[in-house]
N, C-alpha and C positions, 0 to 999 in steps of 0.2 A: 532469532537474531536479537541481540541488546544493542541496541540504536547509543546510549550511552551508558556510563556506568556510575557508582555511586561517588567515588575519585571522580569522574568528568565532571558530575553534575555539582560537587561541591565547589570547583571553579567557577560556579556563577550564582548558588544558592549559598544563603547562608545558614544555615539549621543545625540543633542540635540530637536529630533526630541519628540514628547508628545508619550502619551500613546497609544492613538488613531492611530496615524500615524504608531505607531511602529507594533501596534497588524494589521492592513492593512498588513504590510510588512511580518507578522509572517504569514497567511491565504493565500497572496498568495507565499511562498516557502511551505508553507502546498499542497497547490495546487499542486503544479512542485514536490513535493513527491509521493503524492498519483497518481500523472497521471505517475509516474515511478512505484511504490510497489503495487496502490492500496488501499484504505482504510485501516488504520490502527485498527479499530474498528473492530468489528461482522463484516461479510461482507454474502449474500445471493447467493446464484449461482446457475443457469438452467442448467441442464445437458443434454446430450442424452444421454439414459441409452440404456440397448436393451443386453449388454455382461453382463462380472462376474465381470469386474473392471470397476468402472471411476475414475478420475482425478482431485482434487481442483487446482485450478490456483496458491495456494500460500501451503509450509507449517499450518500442522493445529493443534491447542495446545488444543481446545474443541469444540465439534458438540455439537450446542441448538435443533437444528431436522435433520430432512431426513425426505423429505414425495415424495410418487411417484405416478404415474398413467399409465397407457397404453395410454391414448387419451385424449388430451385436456379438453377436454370436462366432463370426468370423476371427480369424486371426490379423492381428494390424501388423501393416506392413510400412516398415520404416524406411521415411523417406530421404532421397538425397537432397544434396544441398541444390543439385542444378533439376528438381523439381518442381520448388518452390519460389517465389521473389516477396522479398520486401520493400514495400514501397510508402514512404511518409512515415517510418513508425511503427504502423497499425497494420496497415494492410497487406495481407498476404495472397498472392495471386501464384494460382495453380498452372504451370506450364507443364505444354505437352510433348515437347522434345528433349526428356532429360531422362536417369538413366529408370524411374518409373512412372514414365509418360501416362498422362491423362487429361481428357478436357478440363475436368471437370474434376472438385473436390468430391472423395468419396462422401457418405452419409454421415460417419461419426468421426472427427477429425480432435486429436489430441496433440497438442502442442507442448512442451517444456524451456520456456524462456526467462533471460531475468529481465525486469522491468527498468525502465529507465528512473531513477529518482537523483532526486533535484537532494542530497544528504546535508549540504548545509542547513537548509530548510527544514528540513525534518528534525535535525537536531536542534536546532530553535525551537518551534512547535512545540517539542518533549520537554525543552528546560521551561517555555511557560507552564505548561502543562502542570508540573512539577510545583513549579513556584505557584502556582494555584491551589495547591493538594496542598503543602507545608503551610501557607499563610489560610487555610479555610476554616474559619472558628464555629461552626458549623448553627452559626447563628445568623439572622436578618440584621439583627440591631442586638447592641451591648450598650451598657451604660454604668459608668465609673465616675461614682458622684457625679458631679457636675457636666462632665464629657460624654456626650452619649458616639457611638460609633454606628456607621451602616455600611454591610459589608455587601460586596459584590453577590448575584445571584452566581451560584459557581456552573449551572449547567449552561447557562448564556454566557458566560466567561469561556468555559470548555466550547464552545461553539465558534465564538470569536477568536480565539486561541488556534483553532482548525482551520480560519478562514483561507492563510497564503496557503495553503495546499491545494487548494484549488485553482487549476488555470488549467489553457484549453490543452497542453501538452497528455495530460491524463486525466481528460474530461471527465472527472470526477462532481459530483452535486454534493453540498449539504442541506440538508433540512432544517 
């Protein structure tokens, strides 16, 4: 998924870098996104089921399946929608009066949902992101005659750039 494009991101950048170069630079602050949030699209997830609750890793705005098995090996069997409840988001609790009743989540539980994100945000993030990449002179210090310059550490920049992504909605960490 292209979160922006090289048209979007010239609305807020000024460069004379091409399209090509630019849409590079868009793909990888895409990258340093999703290796914070995770896929912003559909995303798939392997569970251990076995209790009454599990857990999606992110906020969840729509389940495409839920299918489970007891043993690898088995065939999953996909479940309905009044098998399952979502509750806060995250939590997904297994009911046993629906039309494939069970206490209890099987052992290997597969889920296909899309996450909930916050897109304004993420689109900001990617234009600093960007406007970090365009202005990175891939030096500490320059100096023009008289003018010496000292340029931002750009991994602590990409860091701080990441920070609004983090909130307890998709209890995400950075390091």
């Amino acid at each position: 998924m292209t979160i922006l494009s090289a048209t979007q991101l010239r609305e807020h950048i000024e460069t004379d870098l091409g399209d090509t170069a630019l849409d590079r630079l868009a793909a990888a602050a895409e990258s340093l996104i999703e290796a914070v949030i995770g896929p912003v699209a559909a995303r798939t997830e392997t569970l251990r089921g076995g209790g009454k609750t599990i857990y999606a890793t992110a906020a969840v705005t729509s389940v495409t399946s839920i299918k489970e098995r007891d043993f690898v090996e088995d065939a999953q069997v996909t479940l309905s929608s009044d098998d399952w409840r979502l509750e806060g988001g995250f939590r997904f609790i297994r009911l046993n009066n629906g039309t494939n009743a069970r206490e209890f989540w099987a052992n290997h539980v597969e889920f296909i949902y899309t996450p909930e994100v916050d897109t304004g945000m993420i689109q900001a993030v990617q234009i600093n992101l960007v406007k970090l990449d365009v202005n990175y002179q891939g030096a500490r210090r320059e100096k023009f005659g008289d003018v010496e310059f000292t340029h931002e550490d750009l991994d602590k920049a990409q860091k701080s750039a990441l920070l609004p992504l983090r909130n307890s909605r998709n209890r995400m960490f950075i390091r």
